[in-house]
N, C-alpha and C positions, 0 to 999 in steps of 0.2 A: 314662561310666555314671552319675557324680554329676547331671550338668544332666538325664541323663533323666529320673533318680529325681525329683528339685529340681522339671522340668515337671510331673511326672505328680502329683506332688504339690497344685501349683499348680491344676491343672484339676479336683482331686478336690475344691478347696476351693471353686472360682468357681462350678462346673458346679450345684450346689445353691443355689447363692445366686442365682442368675440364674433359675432356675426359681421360688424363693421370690416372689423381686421382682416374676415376672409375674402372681402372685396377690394380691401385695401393694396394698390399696385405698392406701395412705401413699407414691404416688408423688410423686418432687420437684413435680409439679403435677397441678391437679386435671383428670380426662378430660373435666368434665361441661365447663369452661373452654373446651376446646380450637376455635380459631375456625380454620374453612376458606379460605383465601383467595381471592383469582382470580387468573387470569394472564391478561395484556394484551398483544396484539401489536398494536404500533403500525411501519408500515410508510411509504413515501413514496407518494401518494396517484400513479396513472402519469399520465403525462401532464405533470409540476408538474416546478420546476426540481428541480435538485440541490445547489447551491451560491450562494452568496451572491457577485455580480462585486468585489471589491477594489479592481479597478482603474480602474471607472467614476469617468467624471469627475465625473458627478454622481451623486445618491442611488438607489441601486437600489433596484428595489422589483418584487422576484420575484415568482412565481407561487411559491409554497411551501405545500404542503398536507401531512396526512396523513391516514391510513384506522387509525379506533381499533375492534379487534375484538377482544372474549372468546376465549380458546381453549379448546376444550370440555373437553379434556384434565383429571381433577381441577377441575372448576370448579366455585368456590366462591357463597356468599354477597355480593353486597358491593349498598352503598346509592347512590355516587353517587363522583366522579371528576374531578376537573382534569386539566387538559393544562394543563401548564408547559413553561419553558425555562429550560434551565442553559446560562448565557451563559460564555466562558472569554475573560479577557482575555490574550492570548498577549505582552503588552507589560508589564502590570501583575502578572501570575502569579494575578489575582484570578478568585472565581467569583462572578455574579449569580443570581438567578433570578427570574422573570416567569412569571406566570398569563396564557395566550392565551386559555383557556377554562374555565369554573366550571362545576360542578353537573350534571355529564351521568350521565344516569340513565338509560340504554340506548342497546347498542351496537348495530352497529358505527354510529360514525359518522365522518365526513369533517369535518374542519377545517382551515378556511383560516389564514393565518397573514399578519398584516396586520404585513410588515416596518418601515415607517417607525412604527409604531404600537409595535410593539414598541421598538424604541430609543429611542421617547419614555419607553417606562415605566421602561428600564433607566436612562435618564438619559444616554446618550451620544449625541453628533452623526452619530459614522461611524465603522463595524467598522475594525480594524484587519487587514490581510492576516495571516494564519494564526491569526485570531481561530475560535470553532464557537460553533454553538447548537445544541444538542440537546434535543431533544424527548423529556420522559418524563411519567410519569402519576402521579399522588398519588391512591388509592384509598380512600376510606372505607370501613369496613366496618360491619354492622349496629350494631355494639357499639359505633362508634364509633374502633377502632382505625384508625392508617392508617399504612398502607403508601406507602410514599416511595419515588418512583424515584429520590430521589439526598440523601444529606444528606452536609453537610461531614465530617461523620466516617469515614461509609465508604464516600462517594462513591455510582459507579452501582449499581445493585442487579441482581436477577434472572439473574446470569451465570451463575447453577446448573442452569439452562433453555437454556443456550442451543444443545443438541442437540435438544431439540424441534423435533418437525415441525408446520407449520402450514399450510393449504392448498396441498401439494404443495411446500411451499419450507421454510428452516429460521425458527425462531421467530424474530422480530425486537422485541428489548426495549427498544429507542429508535431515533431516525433523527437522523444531524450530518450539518447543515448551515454545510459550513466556506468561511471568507473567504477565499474562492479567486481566482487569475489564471487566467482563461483564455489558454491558449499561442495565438498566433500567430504565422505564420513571420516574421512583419515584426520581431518583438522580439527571438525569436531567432537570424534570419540573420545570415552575419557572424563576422568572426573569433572565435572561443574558444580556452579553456584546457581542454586533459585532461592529467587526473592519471591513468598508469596504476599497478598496483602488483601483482605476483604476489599468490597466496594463502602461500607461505612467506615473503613476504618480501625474497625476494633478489634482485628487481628492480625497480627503479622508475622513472620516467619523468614529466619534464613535457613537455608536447608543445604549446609555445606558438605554433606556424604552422598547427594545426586551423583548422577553420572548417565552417560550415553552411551550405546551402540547405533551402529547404522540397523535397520530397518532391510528384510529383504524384500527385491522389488517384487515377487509376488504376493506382498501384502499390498498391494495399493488398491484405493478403493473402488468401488465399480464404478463405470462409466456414469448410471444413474446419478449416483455423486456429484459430481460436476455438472450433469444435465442441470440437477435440480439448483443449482448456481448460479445459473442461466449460459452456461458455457458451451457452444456451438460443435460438430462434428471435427470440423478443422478445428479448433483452437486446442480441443480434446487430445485429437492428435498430434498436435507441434507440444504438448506437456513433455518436460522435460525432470521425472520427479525422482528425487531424493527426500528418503526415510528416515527421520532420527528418532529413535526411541529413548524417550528417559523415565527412568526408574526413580525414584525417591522423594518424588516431590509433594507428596501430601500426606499427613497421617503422621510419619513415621517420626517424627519430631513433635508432631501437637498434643497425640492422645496415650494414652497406656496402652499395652495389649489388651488389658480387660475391653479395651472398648472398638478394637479394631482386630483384623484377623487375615490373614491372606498372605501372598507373596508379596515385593514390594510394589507399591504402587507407582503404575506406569501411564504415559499415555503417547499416543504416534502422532509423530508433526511429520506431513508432507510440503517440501517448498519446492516449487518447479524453476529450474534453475537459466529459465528463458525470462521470466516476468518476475522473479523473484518472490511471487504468490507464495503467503503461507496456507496450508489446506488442515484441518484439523477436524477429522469427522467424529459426529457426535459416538464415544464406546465407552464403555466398561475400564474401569481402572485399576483391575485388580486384584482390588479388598476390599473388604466390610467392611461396616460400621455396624455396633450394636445399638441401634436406635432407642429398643427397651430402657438401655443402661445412661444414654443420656438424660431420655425422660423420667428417669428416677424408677423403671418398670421390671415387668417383666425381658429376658434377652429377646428382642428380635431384630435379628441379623439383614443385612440391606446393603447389595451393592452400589457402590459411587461410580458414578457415570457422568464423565464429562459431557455436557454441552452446550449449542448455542455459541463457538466459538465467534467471539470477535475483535478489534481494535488491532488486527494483528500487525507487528512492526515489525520489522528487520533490517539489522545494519550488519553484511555480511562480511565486510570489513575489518569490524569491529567483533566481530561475536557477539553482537548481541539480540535476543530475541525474545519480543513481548508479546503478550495476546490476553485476552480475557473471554473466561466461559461460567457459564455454570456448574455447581458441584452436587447434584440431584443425591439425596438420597435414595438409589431406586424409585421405585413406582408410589414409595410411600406418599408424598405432596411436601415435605421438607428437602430442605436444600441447603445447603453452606454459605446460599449468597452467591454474587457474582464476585470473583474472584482473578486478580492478574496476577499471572509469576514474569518475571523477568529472568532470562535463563541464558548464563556466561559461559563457554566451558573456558577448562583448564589454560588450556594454552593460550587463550587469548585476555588472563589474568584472570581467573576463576579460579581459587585455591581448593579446590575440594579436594579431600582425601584419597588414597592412593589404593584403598579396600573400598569396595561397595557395601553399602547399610548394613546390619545388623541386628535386627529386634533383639532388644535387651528387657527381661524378663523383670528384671527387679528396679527399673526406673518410676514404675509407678506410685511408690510412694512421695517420690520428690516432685511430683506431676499435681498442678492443678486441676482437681476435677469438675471443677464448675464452668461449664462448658454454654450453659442455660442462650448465652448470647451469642454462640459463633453459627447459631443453624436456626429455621425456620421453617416457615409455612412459604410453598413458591407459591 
């Protein structure tokens, strides 16, 4: 009863003083002051690349544009506008910035982005891999004020927007263009390392006799796929996808044969090599699991089927690629838990062996069989 009293109190005293203030001419600033801004949606112009190649042997020099458009929404005042780039060096931890374009005094417009031109301005030879340039605008306004889309102190700006709608899509308040590897099967074919690890914890797994092929492009998945993603006609169509298949990554190190059955377990990562999107549809892995024989029972046998893929990461760079899905025991209602591998191949320091797996018939007596905690009820 006291904090009721205490509030009611409190409100008796604000609630006048807040109606005062909005008649008060003596606000902390003057109304007549107050300047409108604009808001700018700058987009990747279609057609033009996405990424900067890294791995070129010589000096790339993309097609890289954008499309600079007013958003009507609240639009304000303003006089005239750069496009810039905020360069990030991923090596040095440092930021640049670079004027691509000055004094644009009506929109929308298209600009081109003249790469080797640019790294003369910034003063470097050649991007470094996981190096970005990003693209934002520096707005003057009549007064002279200007609005920054990026300064060292508080970095990018306009994140307050970024639920706005703008021509059927959501607002876009700059576009990175990052120093990207494009994946090919050729780099990452070949032995690898996976690291599996439950989500409690209490299993874990190197799995150094994995290995990869490429994937043929008539295995990719239906267009429904991607619908159900929420991914558009156009966006369907600019996919750019590459298939790596790996083999060895579950079972074949955890369990004995008494308890698993099948070729080696596999499963398809699709990455589209435009957005560097990992895609990993919910399938079949393979091989069995004798369910009966964990529950101490009768054999009954249950395909693993990846799914629910998520958290997916990739540093193409690097080789390296993470993701976390589910490991369903068929239709039974048990699961393995959710589970993330992390998967290196060879050449980019994955030591995995030079033979692919081999079920070895007589490991199971050096195999722990009490398995009671690595699976559940989903």
């Amino acid at each position: 009863m006291k904090n009721i009293v205490k509030n009611f109190i409190m409100l008796f005293l604000v609630i006048p003083f807040l109606f005062t203030s909005c008649d008060d001419p003596d606000l902390p600033y003057p109304l007549d002051e107050v300047e409108r801004g604009v808001l700018v949606d700058i987009a990747r112009t279609p057609g033009t690349e996405a990424f900067i190649d890294a791995v070129s042997p010589t000096l790339p020099n993309p097609d890289l544009g954008v499309t600079i458009s007013v958003v009507p929404k609240g639009d304000g005042e303003w006089e005239s506008l750069d496009v810039v780039i905020i360069y990030r060096n991923v090596v040095a931890q440092t930021f640049q910035k670079a004027v691509v374009a000055s004094n644009i005094t009506s929109l929308p417009q298209e600009i081109s982005i003249d790469y080797p031109a640019l790294l003369n301005t910034l003063g470097i030879e050649r991007e470094n891999p996981g190096d970005a340039f990003t693209v934002v605008t520096d707005i003057r306004l009549p007064s002279g004020t200007v609005l920054w889309g990026w300064t060292p102190e508080a970095g990018f700006t306009n994140s307050d927007f970024a639920s706005w709608q703008f021509e059927g899509r959501g607002y876009s308040r700059r576009v990175v263009y990052p120093a990207a590897c494009p994946i090919t099967p050729e780099v990452w074919e070949g032995p690898a390392d996976v690291h599996r690890i439950n989500a409690a914890g209490t299993w874990e797994n190197d799995y150094e006799n994995s290995f990869i092929v490429a994937l043929d492009p008539e295995d990719v998945p239906p267009v429904s796929f991607f619908e159900d993603l929420g991914l558009d006609a156009d966006e369907i169509e600019a996919l750019d996808l590459v298939g790596l298949h790996l083999f060895g990554i579950f079972l074949e190190e955890d369990y004995p044969p008494s308890l698993w059955r099948g070729d080696l377990s596999n499963l398809k990562v699709w990455i589209d090599n435009n957005t560097f999107s990992v895609f990993i549809p919910d399938h079949p892995m393979g091989v069995e699991v004798n369910l009966g024989a964990l529950l101490g029972a009768a054999d009954d046998w249950h395909e693993i089927i990846f799914a629910d893929g998520y958290d997916f990461e990739l540093d193409s760079c690097n080789g390296i690629l993470i993701f976390t899905g589910a490991l369903d025991i068929g239709t039974s209602g048990f699961w393995f838990s959710w589970n993330t591998f992390t998967v290196r191949p060879g050449l980019f320091g994955g030591n995995g062996d030079d033979e692919p797996l081999e079920k070895d018939d007589d490991n199971e007596d050096d195999m722990d069989l009490d398995f009671s905690s690595h699976f559940s009820i989903r």
